[in-house]
Legacy VTK file of the C-alpha trace (Angstrom):
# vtk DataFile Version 3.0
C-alpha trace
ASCII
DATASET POLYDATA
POINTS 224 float
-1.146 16.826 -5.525
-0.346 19.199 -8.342
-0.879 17.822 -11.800
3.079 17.145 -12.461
3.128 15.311 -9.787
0.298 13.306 -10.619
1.580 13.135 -14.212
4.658 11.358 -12.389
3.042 9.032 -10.373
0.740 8.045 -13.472
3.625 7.655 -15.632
5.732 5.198 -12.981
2.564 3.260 -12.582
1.806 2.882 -15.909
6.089 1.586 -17.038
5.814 -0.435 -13.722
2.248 -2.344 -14.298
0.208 -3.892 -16.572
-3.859 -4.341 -16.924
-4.552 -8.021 -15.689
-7.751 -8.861 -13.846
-7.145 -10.717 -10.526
-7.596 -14.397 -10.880
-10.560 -14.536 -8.744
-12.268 -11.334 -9.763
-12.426 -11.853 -13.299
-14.891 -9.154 -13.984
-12.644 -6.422 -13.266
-9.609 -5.517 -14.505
-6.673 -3.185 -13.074
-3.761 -1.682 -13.121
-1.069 -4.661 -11.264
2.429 -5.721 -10.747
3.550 -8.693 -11.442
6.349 -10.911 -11.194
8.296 -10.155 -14.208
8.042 -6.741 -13.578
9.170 -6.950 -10.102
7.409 -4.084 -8.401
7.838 -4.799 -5.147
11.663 -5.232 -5.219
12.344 -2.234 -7.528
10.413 0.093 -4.989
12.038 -1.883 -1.503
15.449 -2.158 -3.186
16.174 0.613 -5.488
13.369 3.414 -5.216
13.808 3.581 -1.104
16.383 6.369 -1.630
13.415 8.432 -3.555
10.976 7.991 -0.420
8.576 5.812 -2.338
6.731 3.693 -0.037
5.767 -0.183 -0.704
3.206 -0.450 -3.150
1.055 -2.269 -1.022
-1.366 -1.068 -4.002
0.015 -2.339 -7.010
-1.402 -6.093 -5.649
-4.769 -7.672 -5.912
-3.854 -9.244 -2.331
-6.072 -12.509 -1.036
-8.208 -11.009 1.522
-8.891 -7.945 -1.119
-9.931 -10.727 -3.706
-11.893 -12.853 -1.641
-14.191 -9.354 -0.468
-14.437 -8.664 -3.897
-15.756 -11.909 -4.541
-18.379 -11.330 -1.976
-19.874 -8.156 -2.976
-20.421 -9.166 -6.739
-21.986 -12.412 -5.602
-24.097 -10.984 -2.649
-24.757 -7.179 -4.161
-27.394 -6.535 -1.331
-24.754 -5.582 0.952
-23.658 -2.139 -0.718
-26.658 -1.737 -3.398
-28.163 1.168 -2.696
-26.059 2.052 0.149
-22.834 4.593 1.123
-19.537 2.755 1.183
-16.725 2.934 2.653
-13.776 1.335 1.062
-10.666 1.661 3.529
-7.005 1.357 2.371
-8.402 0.819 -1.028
-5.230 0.149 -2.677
-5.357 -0.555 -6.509
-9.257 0.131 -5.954
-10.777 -3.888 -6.509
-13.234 -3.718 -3.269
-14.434 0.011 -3.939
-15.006 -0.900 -8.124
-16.739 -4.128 -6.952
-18.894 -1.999 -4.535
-20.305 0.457 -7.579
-20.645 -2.800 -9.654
-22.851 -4.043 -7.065
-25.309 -0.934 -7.324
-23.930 1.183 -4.090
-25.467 4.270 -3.961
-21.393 5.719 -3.734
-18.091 4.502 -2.345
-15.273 6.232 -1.242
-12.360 5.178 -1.330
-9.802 6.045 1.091
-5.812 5.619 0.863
-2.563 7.083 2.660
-0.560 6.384 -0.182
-0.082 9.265 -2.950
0.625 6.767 -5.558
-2.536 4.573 -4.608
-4.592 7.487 -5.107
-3.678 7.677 -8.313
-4.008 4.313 -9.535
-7.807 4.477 -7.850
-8.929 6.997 -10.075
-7.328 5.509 -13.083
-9.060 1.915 -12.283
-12.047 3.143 -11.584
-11.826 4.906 -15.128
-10.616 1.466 -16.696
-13.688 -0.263 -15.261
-16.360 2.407 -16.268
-17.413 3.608 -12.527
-16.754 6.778 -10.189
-15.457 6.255 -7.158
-15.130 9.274 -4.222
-10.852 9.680 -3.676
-9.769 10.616 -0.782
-6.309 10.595 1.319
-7.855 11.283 4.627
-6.487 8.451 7.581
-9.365 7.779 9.079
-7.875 6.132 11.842
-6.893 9.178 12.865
-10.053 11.022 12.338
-12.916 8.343 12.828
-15.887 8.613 10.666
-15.972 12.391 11.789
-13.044 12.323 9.086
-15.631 11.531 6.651
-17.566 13.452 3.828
-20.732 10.972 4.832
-21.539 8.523 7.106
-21.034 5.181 5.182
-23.480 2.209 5.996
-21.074 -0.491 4.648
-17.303 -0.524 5.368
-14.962 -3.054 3.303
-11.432 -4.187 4.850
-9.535 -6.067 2.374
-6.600 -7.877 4.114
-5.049 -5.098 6.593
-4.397 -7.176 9.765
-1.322 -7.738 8.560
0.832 -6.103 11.389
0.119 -5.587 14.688
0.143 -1.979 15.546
-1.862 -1.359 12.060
-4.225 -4.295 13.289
-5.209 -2.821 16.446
-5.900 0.440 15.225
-7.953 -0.767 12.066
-9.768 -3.228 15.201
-10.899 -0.152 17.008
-12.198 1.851 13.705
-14.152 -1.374 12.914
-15.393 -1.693 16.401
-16.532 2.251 16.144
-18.056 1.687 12.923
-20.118 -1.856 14.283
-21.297 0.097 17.469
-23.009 2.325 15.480
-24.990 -0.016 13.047
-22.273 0.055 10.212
-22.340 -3.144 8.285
-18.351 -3.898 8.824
-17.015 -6.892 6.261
-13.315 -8.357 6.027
-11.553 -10.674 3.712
-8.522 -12.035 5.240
-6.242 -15.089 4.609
-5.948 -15.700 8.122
-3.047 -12.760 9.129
-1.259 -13.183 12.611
-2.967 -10.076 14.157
-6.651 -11.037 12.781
-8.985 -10.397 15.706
-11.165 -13.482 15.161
-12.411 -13.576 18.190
-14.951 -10.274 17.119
-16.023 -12.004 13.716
-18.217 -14.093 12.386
-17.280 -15.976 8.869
-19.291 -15.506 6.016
-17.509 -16.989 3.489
-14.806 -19.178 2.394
-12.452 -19.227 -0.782
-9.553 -20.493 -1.987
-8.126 -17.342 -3.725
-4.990 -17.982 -6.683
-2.096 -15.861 -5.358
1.973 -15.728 -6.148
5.043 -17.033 -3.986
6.535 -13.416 -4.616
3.890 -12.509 -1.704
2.687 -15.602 0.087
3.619 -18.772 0.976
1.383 -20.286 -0.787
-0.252 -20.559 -4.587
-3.616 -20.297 -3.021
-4.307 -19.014 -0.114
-7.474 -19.869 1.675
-9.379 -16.777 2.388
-12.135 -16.232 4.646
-14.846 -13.356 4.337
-15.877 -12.144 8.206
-18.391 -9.782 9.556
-16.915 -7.535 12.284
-19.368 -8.257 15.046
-17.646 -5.196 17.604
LINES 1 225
224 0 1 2 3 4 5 6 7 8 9 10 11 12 13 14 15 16 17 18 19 20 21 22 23 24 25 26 27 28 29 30 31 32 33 34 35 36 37 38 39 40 41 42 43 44 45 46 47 48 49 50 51 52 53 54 55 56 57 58 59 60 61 62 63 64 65 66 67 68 69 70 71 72 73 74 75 76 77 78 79 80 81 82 83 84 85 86 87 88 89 90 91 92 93 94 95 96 97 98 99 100 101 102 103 104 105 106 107 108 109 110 111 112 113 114 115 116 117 118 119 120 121 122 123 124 125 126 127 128 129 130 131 132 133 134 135 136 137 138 139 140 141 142 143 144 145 146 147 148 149 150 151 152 153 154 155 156 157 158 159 160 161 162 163 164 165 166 167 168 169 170 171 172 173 174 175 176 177 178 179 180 181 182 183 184 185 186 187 188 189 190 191 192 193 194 195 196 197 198 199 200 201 202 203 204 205 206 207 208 209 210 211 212 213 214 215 216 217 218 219 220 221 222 223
């Protein structure tokens, strides 16, 4: 991206969000819609003309909470290790991965606006995280600067061709040793038949995105 472009995307990100630290990740803070503001309607709605996509980013979602949650209270699973941090969105899994004492994390995204708001989270929260737009479900982890030892999928089994793909990567990634960890809510296209639960929370959310006020959310181990 050039830097006007980047200027734009900061700018829109910064009228259309405000700092708020997600209910059950209290230690970090970041750069969110929120109801009043109405994000996710403005963008669907109004902005679909200007080929903006849905800021799946601009939402600390359950499953990305609940992961967080995890690696701050169990920091053995990323300290000292490479991270991956796939579909990263606003950033809360990668941030909570270099809080945690990983060795480094990158963060990967499809979304030009989430790549923004990554860098500028990780800036709000006082850590450097790796950027990078690469679709590594396209490439595989020959796609990769490094060969991570932990991966981190916060709530993307959402839909099913997504889910399948995403199911394979994390299957790759098990094969070869790579510590593979999910937080999900419990989405249609979940393949819990190849996990084993770690974890269980009951995560705060909003009615603008689930059907529920709190969702319970369930932190898995991709077994392959």
């Amino acid at each position: 991206m050039s830097g006007a472009e980047i200027s734009d995307k900061l700018a829109f990100i910064r009228a259309n969000t405000r700092l708020q630290a997600p209910p059950h990740v209290p230690e970090i803070s970041l750069h969110l819609a929120d109801e009043a503001m109405d994000l996710w309607k403005l963008t669907e709605e109004q902005l679909d003309t200007l080929g903006l996509p849905l800021p799946f980013w601009a939402f600390a979602w359950a499953g990305g909470q609940a992961l967080a949650r995890w690696v701050l209270d169990h920091p053995e699973t990323v300290a000292g290790r490479d991270v991956l941090a796939f579909a990263a969105g606003a950033g809360l899994e990668a941030i909570a991965a270099m809080k945690s004492g990983a060795n480094r994390v990158l963060a990967t995204e499809i979304d030009p606006f989430a790549l923004v708001a990554l860098e500028l989270n990780a800036g709000m929260n006082g850590v450097s995280i790796g950027i990078s737009g690469v679709d590594v479900l396209e490439t595989g982890l020959a796609g990769l600067p490094y060969r991570p030892e932990t991966v981190l999928l916060g709530d993307v089994f959402f839909e099913r061709p997504l889910a399948d793909r995403v199911a394979a990567f994390a299957a790759s990634c098990a094969d070869e040793g790579i510590l593979v960890l999910v937080g999900d809510p419990g989405r249609s296209y979940l393949p819990k038949e190849r996990m084993e639960t770690l974890a269980e929370y009951r995560v705060p959310t909003t009615r603008a995105l689930e059907d529920a006020e709190v969702k319970k959310t369930r932190v898995w181990r991709f077994l392959g």
